[in-house]
C-alpha positions in Angstrom: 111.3 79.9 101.1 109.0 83.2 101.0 108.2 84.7 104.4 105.1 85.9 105.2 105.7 88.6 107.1 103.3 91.0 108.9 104.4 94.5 109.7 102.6 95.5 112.8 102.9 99.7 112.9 101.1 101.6 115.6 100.9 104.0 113.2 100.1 107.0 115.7 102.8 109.4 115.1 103.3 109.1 111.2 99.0 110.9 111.4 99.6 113.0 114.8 103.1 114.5 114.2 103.9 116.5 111.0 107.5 116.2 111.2 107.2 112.3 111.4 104.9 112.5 108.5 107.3 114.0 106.8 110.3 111.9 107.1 108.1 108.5 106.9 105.0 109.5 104.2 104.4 106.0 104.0 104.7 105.1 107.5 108.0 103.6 109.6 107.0 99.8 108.3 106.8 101.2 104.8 110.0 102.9 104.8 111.3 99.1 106.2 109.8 97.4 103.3 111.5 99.3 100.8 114.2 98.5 102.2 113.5 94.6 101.9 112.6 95.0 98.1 115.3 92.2 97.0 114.2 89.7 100.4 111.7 86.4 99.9 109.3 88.3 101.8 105.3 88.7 101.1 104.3 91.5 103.3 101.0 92.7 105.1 100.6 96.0 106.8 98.6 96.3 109.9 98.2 99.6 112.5 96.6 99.7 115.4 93.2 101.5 114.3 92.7 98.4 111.6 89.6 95.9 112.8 90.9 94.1 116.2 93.5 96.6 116.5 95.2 94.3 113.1 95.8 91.6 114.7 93.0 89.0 113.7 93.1 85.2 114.4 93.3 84.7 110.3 96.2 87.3 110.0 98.2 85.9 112.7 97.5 82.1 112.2 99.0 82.7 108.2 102.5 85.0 109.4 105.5 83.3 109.9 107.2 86.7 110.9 105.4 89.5 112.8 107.4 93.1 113.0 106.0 95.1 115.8 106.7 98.9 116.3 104.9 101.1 119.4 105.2 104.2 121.2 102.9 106.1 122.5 99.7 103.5 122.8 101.0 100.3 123.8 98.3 100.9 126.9 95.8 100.9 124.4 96.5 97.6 122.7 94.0 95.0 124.2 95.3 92.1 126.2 93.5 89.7 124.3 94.4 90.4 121.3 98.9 90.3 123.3 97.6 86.2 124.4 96.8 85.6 120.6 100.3 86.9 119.4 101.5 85.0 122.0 100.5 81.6 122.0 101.5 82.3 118.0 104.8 82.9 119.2 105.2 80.0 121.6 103.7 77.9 118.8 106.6 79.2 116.4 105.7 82.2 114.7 108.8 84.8 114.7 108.5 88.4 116.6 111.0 91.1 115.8 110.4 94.1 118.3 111.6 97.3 117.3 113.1 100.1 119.2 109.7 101.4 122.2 108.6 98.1 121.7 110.5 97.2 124.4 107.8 99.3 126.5 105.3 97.1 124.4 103.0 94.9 126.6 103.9 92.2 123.9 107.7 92.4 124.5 107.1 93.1 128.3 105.1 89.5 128.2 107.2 87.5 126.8 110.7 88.9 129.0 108.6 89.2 132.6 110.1 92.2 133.4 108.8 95.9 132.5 112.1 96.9 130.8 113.1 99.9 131.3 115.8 101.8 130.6 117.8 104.8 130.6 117.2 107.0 127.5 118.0 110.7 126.7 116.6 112.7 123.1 117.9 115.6 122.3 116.5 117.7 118.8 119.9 117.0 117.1 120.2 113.4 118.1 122.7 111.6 119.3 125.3 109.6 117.2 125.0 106.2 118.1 127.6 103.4 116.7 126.3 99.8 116.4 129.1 97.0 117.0 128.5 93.3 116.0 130.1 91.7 118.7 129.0 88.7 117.4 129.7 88.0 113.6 129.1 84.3 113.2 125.7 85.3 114.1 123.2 85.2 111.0 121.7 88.5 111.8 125.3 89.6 111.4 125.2 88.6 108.1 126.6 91.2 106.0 127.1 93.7 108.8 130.4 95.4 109.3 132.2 95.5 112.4 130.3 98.8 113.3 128.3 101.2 111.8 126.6 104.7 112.2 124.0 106.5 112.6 124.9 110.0 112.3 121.3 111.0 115.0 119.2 109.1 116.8 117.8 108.5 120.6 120.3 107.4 123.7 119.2 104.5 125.1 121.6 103.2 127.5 122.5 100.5 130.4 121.2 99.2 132.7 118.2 97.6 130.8 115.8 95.5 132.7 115.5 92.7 131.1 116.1 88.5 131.8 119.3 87.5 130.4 119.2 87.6 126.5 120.0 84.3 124.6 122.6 86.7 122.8 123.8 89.9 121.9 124.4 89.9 118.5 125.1 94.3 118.9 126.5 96.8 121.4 125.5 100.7 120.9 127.9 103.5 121.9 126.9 107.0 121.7 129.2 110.3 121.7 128.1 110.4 125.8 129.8 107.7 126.7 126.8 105.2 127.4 126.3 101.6 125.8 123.2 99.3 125.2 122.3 96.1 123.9 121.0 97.3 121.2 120.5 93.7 119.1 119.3 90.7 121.4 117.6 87.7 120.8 115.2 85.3 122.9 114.1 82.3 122.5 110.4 81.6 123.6 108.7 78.2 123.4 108.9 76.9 119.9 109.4 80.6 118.8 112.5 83.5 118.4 112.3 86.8 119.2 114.9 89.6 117.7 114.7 93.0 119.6 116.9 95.8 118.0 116.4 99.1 119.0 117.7 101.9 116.3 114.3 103.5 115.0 113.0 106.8 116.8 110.6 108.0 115.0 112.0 111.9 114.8 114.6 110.5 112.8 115.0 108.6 109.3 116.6 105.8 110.9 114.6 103.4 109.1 116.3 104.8 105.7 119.2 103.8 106.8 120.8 100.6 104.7 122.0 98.7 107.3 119.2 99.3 109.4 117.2 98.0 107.1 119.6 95.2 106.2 120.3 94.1 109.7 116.3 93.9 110.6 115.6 91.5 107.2 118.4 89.9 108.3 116.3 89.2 112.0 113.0 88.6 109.7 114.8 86.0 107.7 116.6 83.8 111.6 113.1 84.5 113.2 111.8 82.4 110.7 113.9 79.4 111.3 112.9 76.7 111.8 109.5 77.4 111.1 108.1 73.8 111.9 109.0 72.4 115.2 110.8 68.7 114.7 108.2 66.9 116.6 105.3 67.7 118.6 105.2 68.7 122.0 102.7 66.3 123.8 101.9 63.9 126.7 104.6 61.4 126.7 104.4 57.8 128.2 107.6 56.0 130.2 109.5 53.7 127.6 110.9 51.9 130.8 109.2 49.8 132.9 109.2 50.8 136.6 111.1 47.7 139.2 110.2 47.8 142.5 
């Protein structure tokens, strides 16, 4: 089954920051979709400087899957236009939140909590090593029992955030901290994948399994796509003795 998949990019730092530009010429979502050249995937790009910030009624109303990467203007992202990607969620469309997303007002909606963590960047990077911890999971699909990133941003425990369904991946980096770096949430009739390798000073989203591991969230996000049965007013099957 082809997902329609819309790649939501705030697109700030790829047109602010030269040495972003560089390592992403097309942007972080099009180094992903690259990567997701061989998946059942037809794919719309959207920032936030499009017409209603790209995220129209239309474009939401025909994605099954919406990626979503911010940074440095999740303030500026109307809250009108967070209610309609979230009554799109609750209704079943997938969300896969990517790495200061979790800062996002979309991602802070739909856990309740401002989510914030501890975090350190240094110019080098840090190595951070991503363990499945849980293989039978379909995002795992594919995904060795750890692998590296040779730099990227420490983010680290504790992470304020409501009790994930699961954690399908633990990060370690060379300091000694952890994070749950691959969780999942489910939300109404909708799923939610939040994986957080991807700082933008960094080719992370070059990286294989990076890239492998996020189609991997597209392709559960999507599932099921139709709920079974609708959610409505139900009347008592029983009658009532007094």
């Amino acid at each position: 089954m082809t997902i329609r998949l819309t790649m939501w990019n705030e697109g700030r730092h790829e047109k602010n920051d030269p040495p972003v530009a560089k390592i992403y010429p097309d942007g972080m979502d099009g180094a992903l979709a690259d990567g997701f050249k061989d998946r059942d995937f037809t794919i719309e790009r959207r920032t936030i400087d499009d017409p209603e910030q790209g995220l129209t009624q239309d474009l939401l109303d025909r994605t099954d899957v919406l990626t979503w990467w911010g940074h440095v203007a999740h303030d500026e992202v109307k809250d009108e236009y967070i209610d309609r990607v979230q009554q799109r969620v609750l209704a079943g469309m997938g969300l896969v939140v990517l790495h200061s997303g979790h800062h996002s007002k979309m991602f802070r909606r739909m856990v309740g909590t401002n989510a914030n963590l501890s975090w350190r960047e240094l110019p080098e990077g840090d190595l951070e090593r991503v363990w499945t911890i849980l293989p039978n999971h379909p995002i795992a699909d594919g995904v060795p029992p750890f692998f590296e990133i040779p730099a990227s941003e420490m983010y680290g425990e504790p992470f304020d955030i409501p009790a994930p369904d699961e954690i399908v991946f633990l990060s370690w980096y060379k300091g000694g901290e952890v994070f749950r770096s691959g969780l999942t949430f489910y939300r109404g009739l909708g799923r939610i994948f939040y994986f957080s390798p991807g700082h933008e000073t960094f080719p992370i989203y070059h990286h294989p399994m990076v890239q492998h591991v996020i189609g991997n969230g597209i392709e559960w996000a999507m599932q099921p796509h139709k709920p079974s049965r609708k959610l409505d007013n139900w009347h008592r099957k029983e009658p009532i003795h007094r």
